[in-house]
C-alpha positions, 0 to 999 in steps of 0.5 A: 435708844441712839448713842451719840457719834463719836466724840471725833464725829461730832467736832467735825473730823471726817474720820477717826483719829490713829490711835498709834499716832494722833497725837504722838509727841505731844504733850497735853497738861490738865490741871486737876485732881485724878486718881487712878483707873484701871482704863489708863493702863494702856497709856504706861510711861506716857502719863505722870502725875504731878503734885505740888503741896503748900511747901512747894515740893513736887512730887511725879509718879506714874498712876497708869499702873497703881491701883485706886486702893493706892490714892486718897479717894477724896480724888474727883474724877474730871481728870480722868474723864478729860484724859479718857476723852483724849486718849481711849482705845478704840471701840465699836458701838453701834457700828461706830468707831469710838476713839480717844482724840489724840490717844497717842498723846504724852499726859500731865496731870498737874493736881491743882493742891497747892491751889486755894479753894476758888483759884481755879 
């Protein structure tokens, strides 16, 4: 069985991308659902989690470091696909070097609860 190139490969980039600095004082938001996950550990301060409820409170934590008994597990797991797509520690498979596409990168996660179903 062949595994695919690397996600940096496939969309054009003729080498991977720094996982020190590709994407350094950026900042990415993904409106979704997350929880979290023992493979974000390495992102620290640099991933927030925000909640925004009926009421309008906002709640910001920090999920790289909590563990998945800490969160409701009705939580999907687009969220943290799109955040392991941008931002994984390096690999090799096959001889390939997988990388996330800018790992460097500040992440917000805002989860969508506040939103009616169908809204997004």
């Amino acid at each position: 069985m062949a595994f695919p190139d690397p996600t940096w490969a496939r969309l054009g980039f003729m080498e991977p991308p720094n996982f020190h600095n590709s994407g350094h004082n950026i900042g990415v938001v993904i409106i979704d659902k997350m929880k979290p996950h023992h493979t974000i550990r390495h992102l620290g301060d640099r991933m927030k989690h925000v909640t925004v409820e009926n009421d309008l409170t906002i709640n910001c934590n920090n999920i790289a470091f909590q563990s998945s008994g800490e969160v409701d597990e009705e939580v999907g797991g687009h969220g943290l696909m799109t955040i392991l797509n941008l931002s994984h520690q390096p690999f090799f498979l096959d001889g390939k070097k997988h990388v996330g596409l800018s790992p460097a990168a500040n992440f917000i996660v805002l989860d969508h609860g506040a939103f009616r179903e169908g809204e997004l």
